[in-house]
N, C-alpha and C positions, 0 to 999 in steps of 0.2 A: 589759078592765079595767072594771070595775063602777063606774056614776056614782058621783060623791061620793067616791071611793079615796084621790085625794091630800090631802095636808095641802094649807093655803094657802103653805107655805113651797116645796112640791114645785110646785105650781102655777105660782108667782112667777118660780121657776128654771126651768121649763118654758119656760113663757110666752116671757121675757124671751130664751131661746136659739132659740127657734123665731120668733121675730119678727127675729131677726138670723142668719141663717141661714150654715154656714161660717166667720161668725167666730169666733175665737179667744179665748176668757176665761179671765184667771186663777186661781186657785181666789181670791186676795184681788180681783181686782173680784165675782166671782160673791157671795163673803161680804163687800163692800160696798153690793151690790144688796142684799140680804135680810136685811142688820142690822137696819134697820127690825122686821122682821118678827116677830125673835126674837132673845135675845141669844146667840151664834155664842162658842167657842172661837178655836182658831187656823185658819187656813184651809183644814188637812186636815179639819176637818167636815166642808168642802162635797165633799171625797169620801164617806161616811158618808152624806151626804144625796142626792146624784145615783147611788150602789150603789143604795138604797131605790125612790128613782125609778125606775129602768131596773128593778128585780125589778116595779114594778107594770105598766111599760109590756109587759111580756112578752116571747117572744121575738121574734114577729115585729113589734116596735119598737124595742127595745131600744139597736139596734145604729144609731139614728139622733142618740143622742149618744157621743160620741166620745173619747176621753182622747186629748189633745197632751201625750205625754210631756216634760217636765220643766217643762211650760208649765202646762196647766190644759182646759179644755174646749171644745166644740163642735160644735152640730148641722147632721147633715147629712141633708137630706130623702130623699136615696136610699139611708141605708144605710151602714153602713161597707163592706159586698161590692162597693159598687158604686164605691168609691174605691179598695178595694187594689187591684183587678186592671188 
């Protein structure tokens, strides 16, 4: 990923899941952390915006945030491979 890549909003959510690591957020806390930042639709945006995210972080990062299906997100520093098996 090339410096300067992310938006500040890709950053924020970045940031903010990788400083709490394995826990669990909703897509609306995720679009209560970054309201600030810009004004958001409903909180399938922040699907829309962490797809963006993960296409910059590439493959081999990508799979370090995670969809909790019917839940919302979170990051894991080893990977999703290294959780399913």
């Amino acid at each position: 990923m090339a410096p300067g890549a992310l938006t500040t909003l890709e950053f924020e959510l970045l940031a903010h899941l990788v400083a709490h690591p394995l826990r669990v957020y909703t897509r609306r806390q995720l679009l209560n952390l970054v309201r600030a930042q810009e004004p958001l639709g409903d909180a399938h945006t922040v699907d829309v915006h962490i797809a963006r995210l993960r296409r910059k972080l590439g493959p081999e990062h990508r799979d370090r945030i995670s969809t909790v299906r019917q839940v919302g997100y979170r990051f894991d520093p080893r990977g999703a491979a290294a959780t399913s098996g």
